[in-house]
Structures are given as C-alpha cells and as structure tokens.
N, C-alpha and C positions, 0 to 999 in steps of 0.2 A: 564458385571459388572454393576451394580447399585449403585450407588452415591446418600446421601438425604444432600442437604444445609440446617438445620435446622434453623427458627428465622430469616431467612436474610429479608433487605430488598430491595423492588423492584424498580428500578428506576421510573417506572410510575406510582407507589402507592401512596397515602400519607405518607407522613413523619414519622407519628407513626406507621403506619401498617407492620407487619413481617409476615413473611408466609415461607412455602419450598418447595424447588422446587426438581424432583423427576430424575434422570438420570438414561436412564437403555441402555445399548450400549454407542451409541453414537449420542444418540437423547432426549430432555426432554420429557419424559413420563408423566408429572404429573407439576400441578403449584398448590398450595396448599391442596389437596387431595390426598391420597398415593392410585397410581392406582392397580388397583386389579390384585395381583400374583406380584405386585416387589417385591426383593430380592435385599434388603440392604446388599452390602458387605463392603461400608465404610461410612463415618459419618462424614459432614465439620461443624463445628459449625459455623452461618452466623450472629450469634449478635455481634452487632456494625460493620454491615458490608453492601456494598449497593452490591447488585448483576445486572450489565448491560451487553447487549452484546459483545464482543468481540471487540475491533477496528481495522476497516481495511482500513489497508496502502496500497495504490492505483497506486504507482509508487515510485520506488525506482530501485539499483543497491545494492546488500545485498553485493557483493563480496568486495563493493569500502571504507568497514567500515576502510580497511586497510588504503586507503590515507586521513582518518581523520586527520585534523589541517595540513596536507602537503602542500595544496594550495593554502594560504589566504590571502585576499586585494588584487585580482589582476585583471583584465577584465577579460570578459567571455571566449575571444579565447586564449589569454594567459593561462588561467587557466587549457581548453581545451585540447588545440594544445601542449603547451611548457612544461607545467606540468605534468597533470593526463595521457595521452595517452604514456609518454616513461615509467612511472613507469607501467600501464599495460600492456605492451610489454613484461615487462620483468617478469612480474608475473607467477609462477606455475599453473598448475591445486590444486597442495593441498593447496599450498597458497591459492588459491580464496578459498579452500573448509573454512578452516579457517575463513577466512575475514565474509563469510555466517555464521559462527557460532557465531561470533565475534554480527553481525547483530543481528542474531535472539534473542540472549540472550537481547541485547536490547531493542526488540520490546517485547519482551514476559514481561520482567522484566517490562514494562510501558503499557502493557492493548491490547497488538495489538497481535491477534490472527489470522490474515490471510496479507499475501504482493501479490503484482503483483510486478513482479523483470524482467527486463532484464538483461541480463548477458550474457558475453564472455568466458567463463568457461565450456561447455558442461559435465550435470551430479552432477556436486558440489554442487548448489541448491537443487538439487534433496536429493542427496544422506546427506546433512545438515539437509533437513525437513524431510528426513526420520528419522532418527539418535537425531533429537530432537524432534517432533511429530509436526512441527509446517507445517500452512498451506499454500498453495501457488500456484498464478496462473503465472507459468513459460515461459516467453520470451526467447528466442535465439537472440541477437543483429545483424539483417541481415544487411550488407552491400554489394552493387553491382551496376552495370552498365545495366545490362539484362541478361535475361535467358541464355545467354552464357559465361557471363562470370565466368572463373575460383572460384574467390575467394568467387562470391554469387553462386554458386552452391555448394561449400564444407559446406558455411556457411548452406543454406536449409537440404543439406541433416547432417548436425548436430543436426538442431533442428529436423527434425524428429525421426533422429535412437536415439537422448534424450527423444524422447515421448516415446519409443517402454520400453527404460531403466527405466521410470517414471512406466510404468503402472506393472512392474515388480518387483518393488523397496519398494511397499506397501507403499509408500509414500501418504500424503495427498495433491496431486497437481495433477493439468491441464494444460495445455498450449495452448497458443495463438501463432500464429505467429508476429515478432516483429520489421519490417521493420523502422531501428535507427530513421531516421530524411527525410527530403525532400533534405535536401543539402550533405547525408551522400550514396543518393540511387539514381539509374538514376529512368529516369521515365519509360522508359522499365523495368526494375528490380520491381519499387514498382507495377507495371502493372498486371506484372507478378502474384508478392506473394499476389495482391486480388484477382486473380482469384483461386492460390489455397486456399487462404482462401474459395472463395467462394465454391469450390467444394467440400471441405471435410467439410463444415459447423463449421468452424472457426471463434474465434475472431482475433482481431488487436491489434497492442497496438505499437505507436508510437509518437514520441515527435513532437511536431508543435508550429510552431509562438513562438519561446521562445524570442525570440530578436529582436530587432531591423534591425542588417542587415541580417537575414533570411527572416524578412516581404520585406526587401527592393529587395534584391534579387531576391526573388521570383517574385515580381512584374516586376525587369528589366528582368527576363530570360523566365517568360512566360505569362507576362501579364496579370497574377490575384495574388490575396493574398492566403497566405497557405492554406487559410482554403478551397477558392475554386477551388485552382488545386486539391484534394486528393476529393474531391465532385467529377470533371470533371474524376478524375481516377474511380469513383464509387466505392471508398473505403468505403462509409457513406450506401453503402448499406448491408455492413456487419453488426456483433459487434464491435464497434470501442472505443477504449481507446486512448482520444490525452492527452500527458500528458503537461501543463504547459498553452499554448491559450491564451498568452499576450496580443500580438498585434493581435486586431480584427477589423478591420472595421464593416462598421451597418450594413452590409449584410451578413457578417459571422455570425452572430447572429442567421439573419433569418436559414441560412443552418445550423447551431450547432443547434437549436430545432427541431431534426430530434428520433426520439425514438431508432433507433440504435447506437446513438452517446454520450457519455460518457466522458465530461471533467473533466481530474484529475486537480487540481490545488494546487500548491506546494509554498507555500507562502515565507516561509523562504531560500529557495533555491532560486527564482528570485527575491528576495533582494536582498541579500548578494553579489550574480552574478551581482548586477544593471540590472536586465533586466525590472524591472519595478512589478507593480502590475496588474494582472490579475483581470477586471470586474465582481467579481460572483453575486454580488449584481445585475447589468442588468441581467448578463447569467440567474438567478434564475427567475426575472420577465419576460425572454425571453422565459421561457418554459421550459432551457436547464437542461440538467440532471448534475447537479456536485457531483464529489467523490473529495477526501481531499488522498495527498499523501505528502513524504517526499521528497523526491531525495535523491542523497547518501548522504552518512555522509562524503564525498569530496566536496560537495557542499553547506548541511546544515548544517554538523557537528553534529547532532543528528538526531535518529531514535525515535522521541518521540510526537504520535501523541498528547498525551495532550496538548504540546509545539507548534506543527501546529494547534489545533483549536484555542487555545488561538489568535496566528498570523493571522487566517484567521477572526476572527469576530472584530478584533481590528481593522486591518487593511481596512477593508471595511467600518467600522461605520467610521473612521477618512477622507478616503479619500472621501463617501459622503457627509461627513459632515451629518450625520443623526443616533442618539442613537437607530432608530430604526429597522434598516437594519440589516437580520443576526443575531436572536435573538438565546440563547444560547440552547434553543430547537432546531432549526433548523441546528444548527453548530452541535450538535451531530446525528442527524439523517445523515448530510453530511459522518461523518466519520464512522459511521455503516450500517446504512439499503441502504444508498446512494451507499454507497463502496459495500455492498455484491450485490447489483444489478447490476454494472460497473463487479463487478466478472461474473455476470449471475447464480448468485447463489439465489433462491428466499428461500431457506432454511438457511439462515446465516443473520447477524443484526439485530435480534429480539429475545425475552424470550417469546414465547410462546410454549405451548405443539405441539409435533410435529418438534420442528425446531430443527434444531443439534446442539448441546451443546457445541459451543464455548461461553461463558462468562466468567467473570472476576468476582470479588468480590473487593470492594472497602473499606480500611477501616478510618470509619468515625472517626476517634480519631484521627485526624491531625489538628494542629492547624490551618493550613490555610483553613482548611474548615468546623472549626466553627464561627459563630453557623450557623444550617443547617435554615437557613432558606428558602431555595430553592437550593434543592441537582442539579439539573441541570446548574443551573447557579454557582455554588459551581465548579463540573466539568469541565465548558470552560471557566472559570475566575479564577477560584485562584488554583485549583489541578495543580500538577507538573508531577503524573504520577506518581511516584516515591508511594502513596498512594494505591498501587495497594498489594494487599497481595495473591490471588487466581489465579490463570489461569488454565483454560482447556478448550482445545481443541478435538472437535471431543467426548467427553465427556470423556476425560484424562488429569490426574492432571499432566500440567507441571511444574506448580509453587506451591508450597504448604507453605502457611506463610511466600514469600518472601525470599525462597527454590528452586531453580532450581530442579527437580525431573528426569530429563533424561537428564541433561548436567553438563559433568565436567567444573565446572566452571574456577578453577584452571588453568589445561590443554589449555581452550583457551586463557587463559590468557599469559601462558608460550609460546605458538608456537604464536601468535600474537607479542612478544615483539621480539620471535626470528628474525620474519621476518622484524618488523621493524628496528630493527639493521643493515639491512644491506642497508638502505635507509639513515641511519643516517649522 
C-alpha cells in the first residue's frame, strides 16, 4: 500500500517549511520527492500538522492498565505485596487480554507507537498487538530459584513456546527474556536465563535498584550494589534493559556505560512509589545510554509518554538545580531514537527514507502550543499528547483524525468496566 502525507511538517525542518513524505509498505520511500513507480493508494492531508517519529515506551506492564487508581498513596511493598499481586492472582488470561487493549488504545491515542511490556499473561500481548497493529518487544515475567526449580521452568518454557505463537500470530513483536527483579530470582535461576540469553543471542530486560531496600539488601546479602551483582552474573554482556536505576552508587555508573547496557527510566512511577529520582542527568554525562518508559498504569496511572518527558526534563533541571541539563531536544531524542535503540531496532525513532513508518502527526492548532515558536520545546513542555491526531505503525493508519482504525473502542470500554466490577 502506498500512503503520501501531503504539506506536513517536519519536526527537524524549519518551522515554515512543509514538504511529504512518501510510504510504500511499511517503510518511508520518499521525504519530499515522490519516488519513482509509487502507487498512491491513499492521501493524509499533513497541513497544520507536525509529522515525528513514533514514541517508544521502554518499560511498562500493558495488562496492569486494569489496576489503574486501585492502589494509591501507599509504600512500595504495600502496594506491591498487599495490593497489586492478589488482584493479579486472580486475573484471567482474557482479562489481561483486555487490560493490553485497554493499554494500547492509550499509547496509540498519545503518540507511542512501539512498548517493551513484561507480562504474566502468556499470548495476550501478543495476540492485543496483533489485533490492534501496535508494536512490541515482549517479556515473559521469569521468576525462580534455579534451573530446577518447578515454577521457573514452567515460567521459561512459557516465554518460549509464546515466542513460537508470536512468530505465527503476524504480529509486530520480539522478545527478550525477562528475569522480574534481583530479589524476585535466585542467583542460580537469573544465571541460568543469561546464559540462555546468551546462547540464543537475546536481549534482557529486568527491573533493578528501584528502592531503597533492594539497594540495601542486596548489599547485606551479597556484598555489592544491584548494579554489580548482575555485571558479576555477566548479564551486561548481553542486550540488557534495567528498567528504573535509582539507587547507584559512583561505580555503577562507571559499569552502566557499558554499550550493551540500556537504562529505562520511569519518572512518574518512582515518585509516586517514593522510590526517589533517578540520576539521568550524571547517567547522560557518564556515557550511559538512557531510554524514557512509563511503568503500569498501577503505578503511574497513565500511559502517556508526552507526560513522562515532560516529568523527566522537569525533574532533573530542579533537582540540579541547572535550567540547563536535559534540554528539550535531547528529552525527545531519549523517548524516540534512544528507545528504538534499547529496542535494538536501528530502523525506528527517525523520519528518514528507508526507516519503517512508525510516526505520528501532530496537530499544531492547540492552544497550548501556540505560538510555535520552537515546536520542540512546544513538545516536552507544554503538549499533553492528547495533540496527537495520526498514528501508523509499520506504515498502517491506526489512528486516522483521532479515530481508532482497528480498535473497537466501545468494546474495550464495556469488558474493561465488566471486569472492574467485580473488584469494586
């Protein structure tokens, strides 16, 4: 199929300059010259409209959209332990499927065209991003003791025989292996799932240093910080995704500017949780590669990157003290080209020819983002997301004028309320 955005403009253009961009599959063919032999078979009109990449969400839990507002003002283990973990105990498979659609309509609806999701649901994600067209690098939430034990070996072989259903499913998804946490996994078990990451040339993707007594912990139980037992496990020699990297001491720094190592940082989420603010402002001058993610909507309450850059460039100028740390170019490059690279996708967070046609369309007739006088900083200061009127993915219109185009919106609307009814 071929798609021309006519008149739109470019986020890294000048302000007056309009130009179109050319989609033929699911790749841009063309940035202001229509290349030779496309076949136009639809037509977006892109005046008063900013065309940018895609935003990708780095770490989240799509199924958990369901225990939104259920568990708030409370500590992190309470929230945890006493809250979130008996309501997913008792959750469906179709429940979660729901909860992911619940998600995605979210992310789509506010500019974010690709997540990294862990998930206890085997298939649901899958069969969501199929069903909506959205995109996804898929987790299986591994917990265990060691290669022998019962429940992390049910859990490994879930995430694999989900890989097998993933590549079947014509979905647009990957997966990483997803070992929860350091205090969720023995050290035999996380040992374990780097070696098979290593074997079958896998990524990782697990949560570290979120709090306080995780850092403490770790230190009384094996005499280093998070960051250096999962280095001492040679987990940093894979692809690795740590999502969250609060508590660092000055030497974890040095080991996070490692090139296969990828911190998500989730701003709104370790607020709200009190777990503190995450360094990206060092992490950045340390070398360290950072990506921008949400956590569930159990923990942020929204799935809206615009609302994480916003939190991440605010929050880091205040606690330097410095207007110039984290400037609003560089916030958006974290949650696009930053993020498709934590994906290992070097074809995603950029508008040029050749790259595959996740972007968004932005429309500039919002009052909070006039007058344009720098659409960038327009972007990660005053936009809400909610500005967003195009999405496609893979170079398919899922959103068309603020239009769901392959989701009953309705529908999730009705089995979302069914389910929470019975939590009420």
């Amino acid at each position: 199929m071929g798609i021309q955005i006519k008149n739109v403009h470019l986020l890294d253009s000048p302000e007056n300059e309009r130009t179109d961009i050319y989609i033929t599959g699911d790749h841009i063919s063309g940035i202001g010259k229509e290349p030779r032999g496309f076949s136009k078979d639809e037509v977006i009109d892109g005046s008063g409209r900013t065309a940018m990449p895609g935003l990708i969400n780095c770490h989240t839990h799509a199924y958990m959209s369901l225990m939104r507002n259920y568990a708030d003002d409370v500590p992190f283990a309470e929230w945890l332990f006493e809250r979130i973990t008996p309501i997913e105990d008792s959750l469906s498979s179709e429940d979660a499927y729901w909860g992911n659609m619940l998600s995605i309509m979210e992310m789509i609806r506010t500019g974010t065209t690709s997540f990294v999701d862990m998930q206890m649901f085997p298939r649901m994600c899958v069969k969501a991003c199929a069903d909506s067209g959205m995109r996804a690098l898929i987790t299986r939430g591994l917990v265990g003791e060691g290669p022998g034990d019962e429940g992390g070996i049910r859990r490994l072989r879930e995430a694999f025989d989900e890989m097998e259903y993933g590549k079947a499913s014509g979905a647009n998804v990957e997966f990483a292996l997803g070992p929860h946490a350091i205090y969720t996994c023995g050290e035999a078990y996380l040992r374990h799932v780097t070696e098979l990451a290593r074997e079958k040339g896998m990524k990782l993707n697990i949560h570290l240093a979120e709090t306080e007594k995780e850092y403490r912990d770790c230190l009384e139980e094996h005499g280093c910080t998070p960051v250096e037992y999962l280095e001492r496990l040679g987990m940093f020699k894979s692809h690795i995704l740590l999502a969250h990297c609060v508590r660092l001491s000055d030497h974890d720094f040095e080991l996070l500017a490692n090139p296969n190592v990828f911190v998500v940082t989730n701003p709104a989420s370790n607020m709200k949780l009190a777990n503190g603010f995450a360094q990206v402002a060092k992490m950045l001058e340390c070398g360290i590669q950072v990506a921008l993610g949400t956590d569930s909507a159990a923990s942020n309450n929204a799935l809206n990157m615009f609302r994480e850059m916003n939190l991440l460039t605010m929050t880091q100028k205040g606690a330097r003290e410095d207007a110039l740390v984290l400037s609003a170019e560089e916030t958006l490059k974290i949650a696009t080209r930053n993020g498709a690279l934590a994906m290992g996708r070097e074809d995603l967070g950029t508008l040029k020819t050749g790259s595959t046609a996740d972007l968004i369309l932005i429309d500039e007739k919002s009052p909070n983002l006039m007058p344009r006088y720098n659409m960038k900083a327009a972007l990660a200061y005053s936009a809400s997301g909610y500005e967003v009127s195009d999405v496609l993915i893979g170079g398919r219109i899922v959103l068309r004028d603020r239009n769901f185009i392959t989701i009953d919106e309705e529908q999730v609307y009705y089995q979302v309320s069914q389910i929470a009814d019975r939590y009420k």
